[in-house]
C-alpha positions in Angstrom: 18.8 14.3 -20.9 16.1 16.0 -18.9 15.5 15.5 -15.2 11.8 15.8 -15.3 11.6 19.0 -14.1 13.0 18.3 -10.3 14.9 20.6 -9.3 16.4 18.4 -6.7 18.2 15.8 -9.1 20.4 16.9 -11.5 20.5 17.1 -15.5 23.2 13.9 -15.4 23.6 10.5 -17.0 26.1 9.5 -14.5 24.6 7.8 -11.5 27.2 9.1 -9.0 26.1 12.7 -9.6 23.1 11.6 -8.0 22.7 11.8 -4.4 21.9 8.7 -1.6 18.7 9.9 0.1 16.2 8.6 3.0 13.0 9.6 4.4 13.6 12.2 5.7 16.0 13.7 3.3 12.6 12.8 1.0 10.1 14.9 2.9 12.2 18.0 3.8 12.6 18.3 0.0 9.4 17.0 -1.4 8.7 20.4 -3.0 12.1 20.3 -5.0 12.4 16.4 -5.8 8.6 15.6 -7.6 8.6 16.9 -10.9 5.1 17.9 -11.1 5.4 20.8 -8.7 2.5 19.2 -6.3 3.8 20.8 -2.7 3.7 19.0 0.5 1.2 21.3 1.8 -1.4 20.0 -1.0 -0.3 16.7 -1.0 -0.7 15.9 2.5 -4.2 17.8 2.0 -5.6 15.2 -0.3 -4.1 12.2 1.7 -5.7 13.5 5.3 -8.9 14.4 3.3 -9.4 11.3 1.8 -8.2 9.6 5.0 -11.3 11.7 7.1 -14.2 11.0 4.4 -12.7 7.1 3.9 -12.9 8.3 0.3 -9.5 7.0 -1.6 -10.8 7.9 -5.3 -9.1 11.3 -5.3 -6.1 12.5 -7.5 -4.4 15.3 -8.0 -2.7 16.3 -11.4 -3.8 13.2 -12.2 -1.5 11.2 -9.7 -2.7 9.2 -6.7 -1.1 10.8 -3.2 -1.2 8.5 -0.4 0.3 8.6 2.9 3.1 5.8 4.6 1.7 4.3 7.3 3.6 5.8 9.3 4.8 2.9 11.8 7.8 4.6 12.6 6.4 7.7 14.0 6.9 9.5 10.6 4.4 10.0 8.1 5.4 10.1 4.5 3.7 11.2 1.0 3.8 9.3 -2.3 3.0 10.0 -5.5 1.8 7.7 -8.1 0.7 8.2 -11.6 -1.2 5.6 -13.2 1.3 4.0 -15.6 3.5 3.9 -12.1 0.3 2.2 -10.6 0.0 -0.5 -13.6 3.9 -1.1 -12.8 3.8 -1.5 -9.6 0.8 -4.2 -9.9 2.3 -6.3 -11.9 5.4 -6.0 -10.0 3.8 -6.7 -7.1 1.6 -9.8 -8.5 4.4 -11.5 -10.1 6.1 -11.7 -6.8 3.4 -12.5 -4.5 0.7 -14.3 -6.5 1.3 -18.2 -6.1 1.9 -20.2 -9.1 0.4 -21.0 -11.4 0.3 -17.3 -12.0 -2.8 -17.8 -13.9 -5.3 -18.9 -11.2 -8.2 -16.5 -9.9 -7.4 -15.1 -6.5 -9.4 -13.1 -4.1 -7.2 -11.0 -2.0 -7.9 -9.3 2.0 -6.2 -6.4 2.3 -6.6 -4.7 5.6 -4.9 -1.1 6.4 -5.4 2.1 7.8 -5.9 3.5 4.5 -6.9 2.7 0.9 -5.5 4.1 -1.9 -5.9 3.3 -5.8 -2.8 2.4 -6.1 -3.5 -0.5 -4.5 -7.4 -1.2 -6.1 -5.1 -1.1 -9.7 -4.7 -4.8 -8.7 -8.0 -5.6 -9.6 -8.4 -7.7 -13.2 -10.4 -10.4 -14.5 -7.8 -12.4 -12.1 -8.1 -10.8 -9.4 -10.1 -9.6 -6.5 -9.4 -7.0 -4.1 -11.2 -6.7 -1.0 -9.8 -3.6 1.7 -10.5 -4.2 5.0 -10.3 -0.6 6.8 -8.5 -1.0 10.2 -10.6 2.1 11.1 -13.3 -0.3 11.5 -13.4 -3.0 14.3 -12.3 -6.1 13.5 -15.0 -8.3 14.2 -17.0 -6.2 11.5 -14.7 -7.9 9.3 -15.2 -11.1 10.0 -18.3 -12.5 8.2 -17.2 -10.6 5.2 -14.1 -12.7 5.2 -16.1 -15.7 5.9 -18.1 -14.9 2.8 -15.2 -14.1 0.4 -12.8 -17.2 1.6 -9.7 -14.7 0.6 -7.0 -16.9 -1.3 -3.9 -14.2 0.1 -4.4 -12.1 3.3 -2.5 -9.5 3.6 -2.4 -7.2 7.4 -0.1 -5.9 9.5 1.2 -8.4 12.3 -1.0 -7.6 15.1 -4.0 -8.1 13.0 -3.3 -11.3 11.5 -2.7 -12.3 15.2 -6.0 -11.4 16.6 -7.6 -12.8 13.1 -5.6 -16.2 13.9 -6.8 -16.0 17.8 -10.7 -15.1 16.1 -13.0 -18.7 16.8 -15.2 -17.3 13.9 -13.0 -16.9 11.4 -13.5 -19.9 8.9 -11.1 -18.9 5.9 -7.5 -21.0 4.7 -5.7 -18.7 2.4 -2.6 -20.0 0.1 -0.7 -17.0 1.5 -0.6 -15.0 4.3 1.9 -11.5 3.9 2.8 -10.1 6.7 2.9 -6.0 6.5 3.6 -2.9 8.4 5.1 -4.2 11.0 8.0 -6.4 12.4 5.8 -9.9 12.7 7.4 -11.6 15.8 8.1 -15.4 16.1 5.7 -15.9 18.8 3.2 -14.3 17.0 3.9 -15.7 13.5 3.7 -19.5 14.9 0.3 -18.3 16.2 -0.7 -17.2 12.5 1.0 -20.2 11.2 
């Protein structure tokens, strides 16, 4: 057995040799836990970098860092390689895509940040549109009158003021709430 070169975990098969960590247990030993010896210094380089030029194309060792969106006050740093990225798109189709599975679907995806690890969606199936929240959201709008998104996906807020937006003309199959906590009043006006 071989713990991928972190020399947080340890060389064990037995699960309870492993330690129960958060967040913050996460970041003050991101050095030590990623096994590809990528620091936090670099990685939180290439994240703000790409988060200044709005260009989300950039890897390093050939892993996709992105940042959390921080919605809690605390930033955090992933990495993602690109069999993790294939995973993690499938993973995330099968559970949100609406049957049949095997319909085309154009999905709005607006954040505060890109990242390829969520343009791996993308197939012959699928269309993934990013909506920058950098941007004002009237910008948006004729785009997503244009592309008539089948799933929108946005933080609460901003499927509220979408909702609330007299120019909007779309009627996705599902609407995914991210981000943040989407409250009741709020939802019914998304609803």
């Amino acid at each position: 057995f071989k713990n991928l070169n972190s020399n947080f975990y340890p060389n064990s098969l037995e699960l309870e040799n492993y330690p129960i960590i958060n967040k913050k247990i996460f970041m003050d030993n991101f050095n030590s836990i990623n096994s590809l010896q990528i620091t936090q210094d670099e990685a939180f380089k290439i994240a703000l970098d790409a988060e200044k030029s709005r260009d989300f194309s950039s890897k390093l060792k050939n892993v996709t860092v992105g940042l959390s969106s921080g919605t809690t006050g605390n930033r955090g740093i992933f990495l993602v390689s690109e069999d993790e990225s294939a995973l993690w798109a499938g993973y995330i189709l099968k559970r949100m895509l609406p049957k049949p599975l095997l319909q085309k679907h154009k999905i709005a995806f607006f954040l505060r940040s890109n990242s390829n690890l969520y343009e791996s969606v993308n197939s012959s199936l699928i269309s993934f549109s990013f909506y920058d929240l950098i941007n004002p959201l009237e910008n948006h709008i004729q785009k997503l009158n244009d592309t008539k998104p089948t799933i929108l996906i946005a933080p609460a807020q901003v499927l509220k003021l979408l909702a609330l937006n007299k120019d909007l003309n779309i009627n996705p199959i599902k609407i995914i709430s991210i981000a943040e906590v989407l409250e009741e009043d709020d939802k019914q006006i998304v609803e």
